[in-house]
PASEBA-1860 file (N, C-alpha, C; in nm, 3 decimals):
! residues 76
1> XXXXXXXX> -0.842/-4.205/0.881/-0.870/-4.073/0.935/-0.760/-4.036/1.034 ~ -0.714/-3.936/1.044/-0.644/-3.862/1.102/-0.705/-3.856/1.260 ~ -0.602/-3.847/1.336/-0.633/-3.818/1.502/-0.678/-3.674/1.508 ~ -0.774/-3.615/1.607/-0.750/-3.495/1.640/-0.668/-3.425/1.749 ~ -0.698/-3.318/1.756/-0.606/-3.286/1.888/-0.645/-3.292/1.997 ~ -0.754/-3.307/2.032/-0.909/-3.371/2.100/-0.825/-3.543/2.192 ~ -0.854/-3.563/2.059/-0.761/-3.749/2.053/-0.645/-3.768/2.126 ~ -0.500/-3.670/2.078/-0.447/-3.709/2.080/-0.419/-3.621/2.263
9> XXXXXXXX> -0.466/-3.590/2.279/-0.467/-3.459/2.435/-0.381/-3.333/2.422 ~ -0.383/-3.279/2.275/-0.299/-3.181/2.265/-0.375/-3.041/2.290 ~ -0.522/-3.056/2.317/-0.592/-2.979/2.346/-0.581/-2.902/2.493 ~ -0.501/-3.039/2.574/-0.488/-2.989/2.671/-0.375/-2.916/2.764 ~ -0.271/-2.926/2.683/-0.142/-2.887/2.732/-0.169/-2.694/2.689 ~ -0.073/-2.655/2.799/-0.106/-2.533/2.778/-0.011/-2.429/2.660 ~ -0.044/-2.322/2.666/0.033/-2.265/2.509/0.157/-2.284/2.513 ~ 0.237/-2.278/2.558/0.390/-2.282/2.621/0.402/-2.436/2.571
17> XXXXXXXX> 0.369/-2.589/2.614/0.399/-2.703/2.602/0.330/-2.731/2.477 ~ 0.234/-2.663/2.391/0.220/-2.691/2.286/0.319/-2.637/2.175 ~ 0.388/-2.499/2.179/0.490/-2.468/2.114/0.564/-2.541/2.128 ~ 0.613/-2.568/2.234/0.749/-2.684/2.265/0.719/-2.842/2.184 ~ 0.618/-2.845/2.172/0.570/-2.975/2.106/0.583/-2.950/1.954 ~ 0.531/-2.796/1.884/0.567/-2.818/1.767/0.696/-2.787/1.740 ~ 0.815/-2.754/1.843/0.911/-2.750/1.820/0.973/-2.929/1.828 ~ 0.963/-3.001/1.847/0.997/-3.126/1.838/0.979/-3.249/1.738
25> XXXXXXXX> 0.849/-3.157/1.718/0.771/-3.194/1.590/0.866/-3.195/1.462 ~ 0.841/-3.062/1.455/0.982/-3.011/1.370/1.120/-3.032/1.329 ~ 1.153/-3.079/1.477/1.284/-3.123/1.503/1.320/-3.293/1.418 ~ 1.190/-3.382/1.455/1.161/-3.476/1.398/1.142/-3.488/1.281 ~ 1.068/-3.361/1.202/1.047/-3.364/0.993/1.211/-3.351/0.966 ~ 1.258/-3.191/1.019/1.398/-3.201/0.999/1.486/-3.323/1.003 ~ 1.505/-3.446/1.115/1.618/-3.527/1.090/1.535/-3.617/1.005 ~ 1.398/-3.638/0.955/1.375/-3.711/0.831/1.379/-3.668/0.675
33> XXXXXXXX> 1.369/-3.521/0.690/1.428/-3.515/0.565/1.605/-3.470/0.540 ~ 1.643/-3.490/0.604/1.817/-3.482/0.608/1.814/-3.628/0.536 ~ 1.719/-3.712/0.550/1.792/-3.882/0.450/1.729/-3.798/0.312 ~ 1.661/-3.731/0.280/1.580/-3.734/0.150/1.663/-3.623/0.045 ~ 1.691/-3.622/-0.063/1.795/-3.483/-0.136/1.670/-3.393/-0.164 ~ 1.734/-3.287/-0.158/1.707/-3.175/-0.219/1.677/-3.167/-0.376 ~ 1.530/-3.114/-0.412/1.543/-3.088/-0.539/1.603/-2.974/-0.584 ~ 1.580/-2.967/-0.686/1.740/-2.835/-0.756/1.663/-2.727/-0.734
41> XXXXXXXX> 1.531/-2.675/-0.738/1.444/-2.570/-0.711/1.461/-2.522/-0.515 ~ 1.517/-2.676/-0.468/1.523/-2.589/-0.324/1.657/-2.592/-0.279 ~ 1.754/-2.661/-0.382/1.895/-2.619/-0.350/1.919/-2.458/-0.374 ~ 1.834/-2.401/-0.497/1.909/-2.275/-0.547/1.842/-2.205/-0.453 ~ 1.699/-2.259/-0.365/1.664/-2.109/-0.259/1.754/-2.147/-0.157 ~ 1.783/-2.255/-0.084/1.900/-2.238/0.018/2.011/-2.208/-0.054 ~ 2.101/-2.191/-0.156/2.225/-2.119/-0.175/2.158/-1.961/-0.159 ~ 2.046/-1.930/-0.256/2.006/-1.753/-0.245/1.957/-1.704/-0.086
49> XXXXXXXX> 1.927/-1.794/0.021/1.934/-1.773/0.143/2.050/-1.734/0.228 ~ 2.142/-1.835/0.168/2.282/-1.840/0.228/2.333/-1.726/0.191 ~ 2.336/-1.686/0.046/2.396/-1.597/-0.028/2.337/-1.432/0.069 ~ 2.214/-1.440/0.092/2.187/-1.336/0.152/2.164/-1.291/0.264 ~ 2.232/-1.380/0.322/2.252/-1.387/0.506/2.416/-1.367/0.483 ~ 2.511/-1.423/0.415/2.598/-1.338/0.380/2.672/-1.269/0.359 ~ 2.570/-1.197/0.296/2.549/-1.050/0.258/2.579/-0.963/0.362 ~ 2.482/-0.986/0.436/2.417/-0.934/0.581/2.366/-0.979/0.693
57> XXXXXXXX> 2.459/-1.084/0.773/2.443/-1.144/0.907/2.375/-1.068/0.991 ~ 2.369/-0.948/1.028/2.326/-0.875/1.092/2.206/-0.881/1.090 ~ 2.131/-0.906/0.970/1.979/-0.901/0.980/1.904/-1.038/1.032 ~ 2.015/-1.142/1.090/1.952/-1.240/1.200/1.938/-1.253/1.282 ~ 1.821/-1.293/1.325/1.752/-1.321/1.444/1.838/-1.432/1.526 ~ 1.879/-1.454/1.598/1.828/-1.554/1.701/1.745/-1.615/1.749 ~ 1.742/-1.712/1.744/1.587/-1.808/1.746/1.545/-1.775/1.936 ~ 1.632/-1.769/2.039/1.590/-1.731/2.143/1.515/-1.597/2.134
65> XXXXXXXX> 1.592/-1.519/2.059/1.527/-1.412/2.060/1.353/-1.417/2.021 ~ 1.315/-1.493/1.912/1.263/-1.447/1.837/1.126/-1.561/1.918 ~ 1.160/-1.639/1.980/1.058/-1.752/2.071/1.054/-1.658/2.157 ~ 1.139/-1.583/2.242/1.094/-1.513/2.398/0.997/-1.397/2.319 ~ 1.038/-1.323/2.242/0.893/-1.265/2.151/0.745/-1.295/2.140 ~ 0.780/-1.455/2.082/0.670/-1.466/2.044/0.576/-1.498/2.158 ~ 0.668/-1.595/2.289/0.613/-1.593/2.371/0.540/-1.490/2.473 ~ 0.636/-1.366/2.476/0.580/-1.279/2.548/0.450/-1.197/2.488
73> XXXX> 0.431/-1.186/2.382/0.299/-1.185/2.295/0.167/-1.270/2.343 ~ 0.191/-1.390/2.359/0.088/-1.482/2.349/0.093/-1.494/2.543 ~ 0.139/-1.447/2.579/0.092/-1.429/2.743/0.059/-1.255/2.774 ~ 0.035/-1.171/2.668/-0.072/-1.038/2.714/-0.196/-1.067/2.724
END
């Protein structure tokens, strides 16, 4: 059985240190699947990603940007 969040005290950190947590989280799947290849179904969506950023750089975000967003949302 799986821990909860109860369990593990993630219940208790507040919204701010829980984002930051699934950002690490994340950070952690990412450098484990950097050992694992790519199947050919998700090579051709990262080339058609690449291909369409591109295209049109302009239509990216910045990840600061797009966290001080989300954050300022979730503190109204």
């Amino acid at each position: 059985m799986n821990p909860t969040l109860q369990q593990l005290g993630i219940d208790r950190l507040s919204i701010t240190e829980r984002i930051e947590l699934i950002g690490l989280i994340w950070d952690s799947i990412a450098a484990d699947t950097e050992k694992s290849p790519l199947t050919e179904a998700q090579r051709q969506e990262v080339d058609r990603r690449l291909a369409a950023h591109q295209a049109n750089p302009q239509a990216a975000i910045p990840w600061e940007q797009v966290e001080a967003e989300a954050l300022a949302r979730l503190r109204q």
